[in-house]
N, C-alpha and C positions, 0 to 999 in steps of 0.2 A: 504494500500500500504506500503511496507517496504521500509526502509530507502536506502536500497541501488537502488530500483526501482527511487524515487523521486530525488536520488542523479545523476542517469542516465537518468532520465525524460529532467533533468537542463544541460547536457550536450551534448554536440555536438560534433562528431566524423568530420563532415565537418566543415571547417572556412568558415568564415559570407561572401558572397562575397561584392567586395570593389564598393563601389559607384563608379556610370561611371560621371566621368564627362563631362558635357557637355560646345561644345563653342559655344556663342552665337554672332550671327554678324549683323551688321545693313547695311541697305541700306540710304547712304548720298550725298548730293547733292550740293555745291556752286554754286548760280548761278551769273553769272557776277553782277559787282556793281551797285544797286538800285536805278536805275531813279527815279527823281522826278512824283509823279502823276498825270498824265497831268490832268487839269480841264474837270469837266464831265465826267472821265474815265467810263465807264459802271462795274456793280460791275457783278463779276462772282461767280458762287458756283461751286467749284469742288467735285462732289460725288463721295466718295469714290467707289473703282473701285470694280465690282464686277468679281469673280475670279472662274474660274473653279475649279471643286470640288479637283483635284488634286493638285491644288496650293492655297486652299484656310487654309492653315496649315503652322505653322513655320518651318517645317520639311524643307529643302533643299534638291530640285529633282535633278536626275541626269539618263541619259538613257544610255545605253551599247549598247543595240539593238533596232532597229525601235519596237515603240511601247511598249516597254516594262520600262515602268517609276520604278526607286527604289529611294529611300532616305538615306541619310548618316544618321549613325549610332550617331555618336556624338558630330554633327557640326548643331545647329539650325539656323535659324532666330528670329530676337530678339521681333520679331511679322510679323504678316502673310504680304506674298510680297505686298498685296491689300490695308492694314492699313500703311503701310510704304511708298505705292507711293501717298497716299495721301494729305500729308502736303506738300511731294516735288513738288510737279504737280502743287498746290498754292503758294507755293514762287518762282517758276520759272516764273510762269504770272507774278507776282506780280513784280516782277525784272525787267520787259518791263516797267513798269510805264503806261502803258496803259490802264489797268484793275487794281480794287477792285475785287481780286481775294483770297476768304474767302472757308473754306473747313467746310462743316457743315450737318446738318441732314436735308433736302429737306423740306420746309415749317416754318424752323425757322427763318428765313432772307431773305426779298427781296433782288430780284436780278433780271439783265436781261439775261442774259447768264446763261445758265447750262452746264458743262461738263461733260456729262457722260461719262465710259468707263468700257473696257470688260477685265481682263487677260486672256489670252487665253492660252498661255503657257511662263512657267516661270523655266527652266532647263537647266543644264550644261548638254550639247552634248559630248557624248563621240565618237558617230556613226564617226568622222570628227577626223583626226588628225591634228593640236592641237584640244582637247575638245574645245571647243565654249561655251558659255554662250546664250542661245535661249530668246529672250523677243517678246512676242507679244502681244500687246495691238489694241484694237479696242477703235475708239472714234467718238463721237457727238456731236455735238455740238448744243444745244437746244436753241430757242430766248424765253425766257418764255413769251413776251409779245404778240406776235401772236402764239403762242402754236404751233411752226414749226420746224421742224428737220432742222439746216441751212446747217449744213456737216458732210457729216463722212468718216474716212478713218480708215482704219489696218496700226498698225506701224511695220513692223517685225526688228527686229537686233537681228546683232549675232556679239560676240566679241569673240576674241579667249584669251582661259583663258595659262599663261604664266606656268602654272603648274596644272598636272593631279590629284588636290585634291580639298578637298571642300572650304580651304582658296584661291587657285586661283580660284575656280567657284566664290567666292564671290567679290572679285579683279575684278574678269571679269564683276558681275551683274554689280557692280558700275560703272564703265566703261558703260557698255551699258544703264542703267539710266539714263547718263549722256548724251548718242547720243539722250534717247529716249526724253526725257523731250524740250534738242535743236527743235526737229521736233515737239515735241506736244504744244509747242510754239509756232512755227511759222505757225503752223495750224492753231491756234487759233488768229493770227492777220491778216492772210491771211480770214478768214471769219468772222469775227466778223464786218464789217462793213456794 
């Protein structure tokens, strides 16, 4: 190969394109201030939620038209919605004082309650103006010690996001986090008895 070939081999008529950055945003939760735990609270395990295959990815959904689910280009989640509603779903029981309420892998800790639960969908709605922010969870509530389904319900919310991008869809999840986590609390003291 000649010198001028290897000198043009090394060279690039196109510039390198620029790294895209990406934002990454989390789903957070305060929940009111931490009651004492009342004596013999029953311990509960909240399993992590298992999530429809379109929302089961850090990618942030968003619909335009019925049916038709796309994802922002360069706004993630900082982990998938299922791994993030996790820990919150456990310190919002936990916040009642009423439960030992531990989030963990099914058979490493006794417990008497189990919470499971479903994402079913997890997307900024555009279909609606203002876009909304869509959350739906399904939950159960298991008595591990007669091996019985004690409750379940669907939570649907929708928060209208304050701006047609992906930091208002994320403003908006939090937001609806916040409604959803209120009701799957109070689900969870309303049958737990």
């Amino acid at each position: 190969m000649s010198g001028m070939a290897v000198w043009l081999a090394g060279c690039s008529l196109l510039p390198k394109p620029e790294p895209v950055a990406l934002d990454r945003y989390l789903l957070e939760y305060t929940p009111p201030d931490t009651r004492t735990l009342r004596d013999g609270a029953p311990v509960l395990l909240v399993s992590t939620p298992q999530a429809n295959g379109a929302y089961d990815s850090p990618r942030i959904a968003y619909m335009r038209q019925e049916y038709g689910l796309r994802y922002y280009t360069q706004s993630r989640w900082a982990d998938t919605p299922a791994a993030m509603l996790s820990p919150l779903i456990a310190d919002a029981i936990n916040a009642t004082g009423q439960f030992q309420a531990l989030y963990a892998a099914p058979g490493r800790v006794r417990a008497d309650l189990r919470l499971d639960t479903s994402l079913t969908r997890f997307y900024q709605d555009f279909t609606v103006t203002p876009s909304v922010m869509h959350i739906t969870l399904r939950a159960q509530l298991v008595d591990l010690h007669a091996q019985r389904v004690v409750a379940g319900r669907t939570f649907d919310v929708r928060e209208p996001a304050q701006t047609n991008d992906a930091y208002g869809g994320v403003q908006a999840a939090n937001r609806a986090t916040a409604s959803l986590l209120r009701q799957l609390v109070q689900f969870c003291l309303d049958h737990s008895h």
